[in-house]
TORVO-754453 format. One record per atom (N, C-alpha, C): x, y negated, z; residue in one letter. Coordinates in steps of 0.02 Angstrom, whole numbers, padded with zeros to 5 digits, always signed. Each point is the difference from the previous one (the first is absolute). Example, Ala and Ser with C-alpha at 12.3 -4.5 7.8 and 13.67 -1.06 7.14 Angstrom:
2
+00660+00284+00390a/-00045-00059+00000a/+00045-00060+00000a/-00018-00053-00036s/+00042-00059+00003s/-00039-00055+00037s/
//
This chain:
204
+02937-03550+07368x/-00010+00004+00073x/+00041-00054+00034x/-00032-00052+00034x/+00020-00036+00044x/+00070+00018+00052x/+00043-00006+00001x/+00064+00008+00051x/-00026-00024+00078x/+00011+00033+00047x/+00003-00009+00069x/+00047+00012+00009x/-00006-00057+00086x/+00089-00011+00012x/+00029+00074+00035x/-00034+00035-00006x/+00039+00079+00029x/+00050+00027-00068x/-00037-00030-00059x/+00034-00008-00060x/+00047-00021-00026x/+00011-00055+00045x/+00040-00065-00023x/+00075+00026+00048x/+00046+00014-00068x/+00071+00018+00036x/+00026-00046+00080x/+00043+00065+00052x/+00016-00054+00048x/+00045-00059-00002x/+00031-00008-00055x/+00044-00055-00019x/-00023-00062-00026x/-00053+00013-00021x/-00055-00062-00051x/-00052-00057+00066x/+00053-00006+00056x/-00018-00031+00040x/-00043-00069-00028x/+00001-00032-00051x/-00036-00060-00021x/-00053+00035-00014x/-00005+00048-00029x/-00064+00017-00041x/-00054+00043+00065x/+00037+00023+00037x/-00022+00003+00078x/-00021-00026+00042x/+00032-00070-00005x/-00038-00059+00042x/-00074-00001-00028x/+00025-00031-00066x/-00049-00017-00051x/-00073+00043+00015x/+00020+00068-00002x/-00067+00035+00014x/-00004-00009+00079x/+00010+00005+00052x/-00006-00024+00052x/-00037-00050+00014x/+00007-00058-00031x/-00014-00066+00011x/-00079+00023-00014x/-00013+00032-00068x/-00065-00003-00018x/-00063+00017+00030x/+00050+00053+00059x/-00066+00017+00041x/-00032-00051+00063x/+00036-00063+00008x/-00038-00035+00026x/-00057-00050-00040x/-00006+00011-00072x/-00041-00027-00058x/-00075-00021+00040x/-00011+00068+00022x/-00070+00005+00027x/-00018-00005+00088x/+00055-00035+00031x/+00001-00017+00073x/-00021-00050+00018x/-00001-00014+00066x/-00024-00064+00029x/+00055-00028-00010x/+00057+00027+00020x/+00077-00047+00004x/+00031-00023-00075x/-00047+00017-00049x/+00008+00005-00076x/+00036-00076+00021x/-00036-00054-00016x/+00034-00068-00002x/+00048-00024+00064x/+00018+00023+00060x/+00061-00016+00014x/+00068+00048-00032x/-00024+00053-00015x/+00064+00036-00056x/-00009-00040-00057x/-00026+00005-00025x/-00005-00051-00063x/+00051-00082+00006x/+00008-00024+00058x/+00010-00076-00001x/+00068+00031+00044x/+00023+00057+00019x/+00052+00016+00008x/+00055+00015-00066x/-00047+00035-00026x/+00043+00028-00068x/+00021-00041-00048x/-00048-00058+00007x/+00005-00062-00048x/+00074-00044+00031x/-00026+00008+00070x/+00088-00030+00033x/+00068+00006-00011x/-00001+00070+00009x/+00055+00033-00033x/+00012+00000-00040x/-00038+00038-00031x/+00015+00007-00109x/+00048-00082-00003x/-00021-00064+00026x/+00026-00057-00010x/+00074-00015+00023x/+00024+00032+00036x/+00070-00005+00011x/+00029+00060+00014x/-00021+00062-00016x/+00040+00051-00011x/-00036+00047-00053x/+00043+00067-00020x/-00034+00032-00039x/-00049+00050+00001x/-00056+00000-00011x/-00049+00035+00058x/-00060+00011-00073x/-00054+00042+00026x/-00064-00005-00052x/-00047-00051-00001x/+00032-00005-00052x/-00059-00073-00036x/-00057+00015+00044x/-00016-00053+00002x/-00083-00023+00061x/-00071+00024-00069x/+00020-00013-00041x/-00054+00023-00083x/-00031+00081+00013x/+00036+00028+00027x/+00015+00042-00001x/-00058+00042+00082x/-00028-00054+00048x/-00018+00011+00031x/-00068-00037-00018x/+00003-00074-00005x/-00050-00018-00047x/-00040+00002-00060x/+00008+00030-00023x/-00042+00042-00063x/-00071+00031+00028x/+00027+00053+00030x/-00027+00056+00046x/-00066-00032+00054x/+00020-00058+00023x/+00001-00020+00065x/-00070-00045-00045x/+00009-00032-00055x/-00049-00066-00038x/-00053+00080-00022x/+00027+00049-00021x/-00056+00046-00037x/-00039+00029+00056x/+00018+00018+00060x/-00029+00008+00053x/-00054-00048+00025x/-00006-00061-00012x/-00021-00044+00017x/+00011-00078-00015x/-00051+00001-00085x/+00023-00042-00027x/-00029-00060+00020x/-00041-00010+00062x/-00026-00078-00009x/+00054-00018+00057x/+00066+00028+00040x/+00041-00026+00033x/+00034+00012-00051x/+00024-00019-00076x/+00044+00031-00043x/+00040-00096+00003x/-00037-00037-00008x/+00031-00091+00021x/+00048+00000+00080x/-00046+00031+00041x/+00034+00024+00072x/+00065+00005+00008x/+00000+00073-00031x/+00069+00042-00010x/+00059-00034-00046x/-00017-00035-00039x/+00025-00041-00057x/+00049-00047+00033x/-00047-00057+00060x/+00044-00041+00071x/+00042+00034+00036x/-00013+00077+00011x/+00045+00015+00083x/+00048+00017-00062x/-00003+00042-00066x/+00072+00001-00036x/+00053-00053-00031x/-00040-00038-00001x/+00043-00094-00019x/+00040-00021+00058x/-00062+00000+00075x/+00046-00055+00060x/+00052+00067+00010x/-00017+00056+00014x/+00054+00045+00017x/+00063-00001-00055x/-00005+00008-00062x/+00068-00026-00049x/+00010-00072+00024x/-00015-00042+00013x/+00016-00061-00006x/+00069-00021+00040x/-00052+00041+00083x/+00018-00014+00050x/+00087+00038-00003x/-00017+00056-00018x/+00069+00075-00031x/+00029-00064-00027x/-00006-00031-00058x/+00060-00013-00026x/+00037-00079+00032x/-00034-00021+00047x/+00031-00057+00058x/+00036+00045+00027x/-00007+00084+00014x/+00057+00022+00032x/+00058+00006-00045x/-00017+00031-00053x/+00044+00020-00039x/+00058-00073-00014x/-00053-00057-00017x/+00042-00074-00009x/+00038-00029+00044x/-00026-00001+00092x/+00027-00012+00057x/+00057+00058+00025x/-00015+00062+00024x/+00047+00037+00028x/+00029+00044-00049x/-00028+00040-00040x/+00045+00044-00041x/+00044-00037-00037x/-00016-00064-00013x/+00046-00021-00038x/+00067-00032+00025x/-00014-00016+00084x/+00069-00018+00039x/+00009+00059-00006x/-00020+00073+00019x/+00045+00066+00015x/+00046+00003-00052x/-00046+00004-00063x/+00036+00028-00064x/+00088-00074+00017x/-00040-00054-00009x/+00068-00056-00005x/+00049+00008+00039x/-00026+00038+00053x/+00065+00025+00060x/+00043+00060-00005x/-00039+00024-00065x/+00077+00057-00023x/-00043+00053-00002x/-00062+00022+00000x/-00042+00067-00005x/-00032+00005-00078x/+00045-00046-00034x/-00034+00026-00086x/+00013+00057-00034x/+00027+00057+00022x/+00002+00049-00024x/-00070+00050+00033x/-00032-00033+00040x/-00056+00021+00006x/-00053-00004-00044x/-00006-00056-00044x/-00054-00028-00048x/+00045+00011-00082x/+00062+00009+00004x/+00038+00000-00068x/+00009-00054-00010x/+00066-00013+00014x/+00030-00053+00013x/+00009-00055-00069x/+00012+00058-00069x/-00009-00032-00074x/-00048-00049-00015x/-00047+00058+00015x/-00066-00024-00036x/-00017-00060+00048x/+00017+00000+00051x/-00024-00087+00049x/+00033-00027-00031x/+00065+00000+00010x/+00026-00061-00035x/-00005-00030-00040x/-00012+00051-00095x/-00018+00005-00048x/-00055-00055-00012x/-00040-00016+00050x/-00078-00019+00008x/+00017-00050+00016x/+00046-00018+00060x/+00017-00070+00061x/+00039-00043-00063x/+00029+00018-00056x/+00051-00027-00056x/-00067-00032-00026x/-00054-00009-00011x/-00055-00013-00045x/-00047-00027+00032x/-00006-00013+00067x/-00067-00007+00046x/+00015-00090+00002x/+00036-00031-00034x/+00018-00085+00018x/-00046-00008-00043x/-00011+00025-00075x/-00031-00023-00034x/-00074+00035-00015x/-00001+00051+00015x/-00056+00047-00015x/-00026+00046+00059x/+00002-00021+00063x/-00014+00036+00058x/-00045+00023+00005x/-00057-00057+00013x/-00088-00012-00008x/-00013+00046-00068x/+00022-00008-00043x/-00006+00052-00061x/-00004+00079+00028x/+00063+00013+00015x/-00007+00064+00023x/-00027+00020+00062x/-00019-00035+00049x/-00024+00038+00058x/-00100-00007-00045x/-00015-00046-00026x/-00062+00004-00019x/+00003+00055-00039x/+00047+00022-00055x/-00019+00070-00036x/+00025+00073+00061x/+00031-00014+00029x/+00002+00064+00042x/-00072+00004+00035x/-00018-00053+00033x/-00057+00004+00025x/-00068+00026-00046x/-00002-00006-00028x/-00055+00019-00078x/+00012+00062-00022x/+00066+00003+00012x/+00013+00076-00049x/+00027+00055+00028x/-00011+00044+00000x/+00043+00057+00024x/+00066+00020+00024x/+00029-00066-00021x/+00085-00032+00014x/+00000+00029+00082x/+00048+00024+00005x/+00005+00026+00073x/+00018-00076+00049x/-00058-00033+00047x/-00007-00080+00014x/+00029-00015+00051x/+00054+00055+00039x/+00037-00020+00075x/+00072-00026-00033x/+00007+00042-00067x/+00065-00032-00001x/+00015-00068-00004x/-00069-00011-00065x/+00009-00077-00013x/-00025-00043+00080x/-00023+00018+00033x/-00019-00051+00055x/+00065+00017+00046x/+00035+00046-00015x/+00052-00003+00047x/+00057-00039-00032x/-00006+00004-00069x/+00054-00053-00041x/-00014-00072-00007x/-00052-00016+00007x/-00034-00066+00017x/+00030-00025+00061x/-00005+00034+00051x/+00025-00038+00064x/+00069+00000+00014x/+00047+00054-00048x/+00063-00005-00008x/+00037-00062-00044x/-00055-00025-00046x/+00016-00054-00031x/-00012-00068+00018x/-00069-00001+00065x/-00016-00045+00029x/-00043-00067-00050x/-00040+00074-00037x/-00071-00051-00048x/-00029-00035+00024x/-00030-00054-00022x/-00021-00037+00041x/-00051+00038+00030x/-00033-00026+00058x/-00020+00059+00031x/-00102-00016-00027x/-00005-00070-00019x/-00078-00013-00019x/-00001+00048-00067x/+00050-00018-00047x/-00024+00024-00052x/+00006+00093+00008x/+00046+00052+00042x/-00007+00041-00002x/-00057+00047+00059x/-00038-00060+00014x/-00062+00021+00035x/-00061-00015-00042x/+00008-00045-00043x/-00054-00005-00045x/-00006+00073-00031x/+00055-00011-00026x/+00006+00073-00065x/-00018+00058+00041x/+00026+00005+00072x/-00045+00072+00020x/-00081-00025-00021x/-00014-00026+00045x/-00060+00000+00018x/-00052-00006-00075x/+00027-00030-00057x/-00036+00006-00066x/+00019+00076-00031x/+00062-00001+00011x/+00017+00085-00033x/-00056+00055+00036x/+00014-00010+00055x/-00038+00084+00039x/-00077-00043-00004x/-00038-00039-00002x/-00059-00030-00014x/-00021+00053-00025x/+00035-00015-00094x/-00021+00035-00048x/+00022+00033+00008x/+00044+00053+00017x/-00014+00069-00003x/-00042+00055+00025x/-00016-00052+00063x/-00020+00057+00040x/-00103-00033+00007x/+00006-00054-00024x/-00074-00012+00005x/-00017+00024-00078x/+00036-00004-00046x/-00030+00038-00056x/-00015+00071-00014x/+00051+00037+00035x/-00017+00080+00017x/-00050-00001+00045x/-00029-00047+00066x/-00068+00018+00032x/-00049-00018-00035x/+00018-00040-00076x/-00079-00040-00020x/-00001+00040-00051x/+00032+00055-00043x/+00005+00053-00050x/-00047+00058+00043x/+00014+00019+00060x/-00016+00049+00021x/-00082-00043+00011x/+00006-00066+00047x/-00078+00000+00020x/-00030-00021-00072x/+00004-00010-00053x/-00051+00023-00057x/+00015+00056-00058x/+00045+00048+00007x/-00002+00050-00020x/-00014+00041+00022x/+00030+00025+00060x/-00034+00051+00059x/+00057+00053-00025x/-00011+00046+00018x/+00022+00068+00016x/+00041-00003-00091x/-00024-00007-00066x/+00049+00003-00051x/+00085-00048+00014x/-00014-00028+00005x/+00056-00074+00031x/+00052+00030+00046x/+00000+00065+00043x/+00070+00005-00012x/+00033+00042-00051x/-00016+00061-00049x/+00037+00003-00052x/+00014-00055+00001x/-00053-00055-00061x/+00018-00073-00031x/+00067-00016+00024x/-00010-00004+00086x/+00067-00055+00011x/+00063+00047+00014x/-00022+00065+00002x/+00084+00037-00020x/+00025-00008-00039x/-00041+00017-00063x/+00003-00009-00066x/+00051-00077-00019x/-00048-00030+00013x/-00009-00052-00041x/+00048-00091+00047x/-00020+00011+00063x/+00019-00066+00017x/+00080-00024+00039x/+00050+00049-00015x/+00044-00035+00004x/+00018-00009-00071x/-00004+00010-00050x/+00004-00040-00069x/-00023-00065-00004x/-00078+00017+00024x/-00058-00076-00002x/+00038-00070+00038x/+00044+00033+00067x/+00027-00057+00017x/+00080-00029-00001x/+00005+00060-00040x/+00069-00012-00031x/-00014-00035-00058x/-00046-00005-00057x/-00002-00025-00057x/-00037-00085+00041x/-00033-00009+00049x/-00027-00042+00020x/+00055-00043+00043x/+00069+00025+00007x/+00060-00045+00033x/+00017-00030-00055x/+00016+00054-00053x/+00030-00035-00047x/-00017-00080-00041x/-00081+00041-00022x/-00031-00060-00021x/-00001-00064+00059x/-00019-00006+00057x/+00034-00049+00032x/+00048-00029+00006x/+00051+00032+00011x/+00082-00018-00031x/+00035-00023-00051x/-00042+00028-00052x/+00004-00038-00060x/-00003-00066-00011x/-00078-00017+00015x/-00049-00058+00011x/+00046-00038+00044x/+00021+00031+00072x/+00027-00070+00037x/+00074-00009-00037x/+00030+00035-00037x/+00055-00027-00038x/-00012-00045-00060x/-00062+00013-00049x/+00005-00037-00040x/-00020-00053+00025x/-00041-00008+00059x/-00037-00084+00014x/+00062-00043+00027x/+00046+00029+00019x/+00073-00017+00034x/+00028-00039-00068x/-00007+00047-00033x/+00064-00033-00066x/-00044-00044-00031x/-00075-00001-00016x/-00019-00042-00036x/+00005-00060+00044x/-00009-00011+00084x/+00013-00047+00031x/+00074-00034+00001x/+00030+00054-00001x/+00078-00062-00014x/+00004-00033-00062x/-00018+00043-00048x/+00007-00027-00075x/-00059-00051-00020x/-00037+00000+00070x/-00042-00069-00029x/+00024-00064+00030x/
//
């Protein structure tokens, strides 16, 4: 039996939103919540935008490319905030808001591997405000950590609308199941690849 949120303990406030959110799946306002949620999720911690889009492509899969755009420019746009202002807040002494370790932890590594990691947060399930908020704390360059959004959330979020518009209604099991592995094993193998073409280029 399916859980409803009358179900859902009063403390499990995420998992509350979460069902909340869903009932605008089937609204007119579906895609400005949608390109809201995508905002947020990008510089704070909020429910994945996937999460509204799934629903939203199975409802209506020939806007399933549609929905795919308002969840990209809305992350995109989220993580210019997250890169521009959250990241002066946090630099001004509010890192115990975001965990102050783990930024740093990240800002120690972003000289050489920045673009690395904001492209796999973006792809993967990596929770993606921190790294865009550690990006602008490190002051990445700012082309290359706009590329990497905009290729990271591409593929994530145009491949979950193009699973659903030719699978249909099986495709979301599939992508519960199955696709944060698919694009976790699909960072890697990229990462790999742009390291070995690196080393075989110096060593040539």
């Amino acid at each position: 039996m399916e859980m409803t949120i009358k179900d859902v303990p009063s403390w499990a406030i995420h998992r509350r939103l979460y069902d909340w959110l869903l009932r605008f799946a089937t609204t007119s306002v579906a895609p400005v919540v949608l390109f809201f949620v995508a905002l947020i999720e990008a510089f704070l911690p909020f429910v994945p935008p996937d999460a509204l889009l799934i629903p939203m492509c199975l409802g209506n899969r020939k806007k399933s490319a549609f929905f795919a755009v308002i969840s990209i420019v809305g992350s995109v746009l989220g993580a210019l905030v997250g890169y521009f202002m959250i990241a002066s807040f946090v630099a001004g002494g509010a890192e115990w808001i975001f965990g102050a370790d783990a930024i740093t932890a990240m800002v120690e590594e972003f000289d050489q591997r920045g673009s690395a990691y904001v492209f796999i947060a973006a792809l993967t399930p990596i929770p993606f405000f921190v790294l865009t908020t550690a990006a602008g704390v490190a002051k990445l360059n700012f082309a290359m950590f706009l590329l990497a959004c905009v290729v990271g959330r591409s593929l994530r979020y145009g491949m979950e609308a193009w699973i659903v518009w030719w699978i249909g209604q099986p495709a979301k099991k599939f992508i519960e199941k199955w696709f944060n592995t698919i694009t976790i094993i699909a960072c890697a193998t990229i990462v790999l690849g742009w390291y070995i073409s690196t080393q075989l280029a110096a060593n040539g």
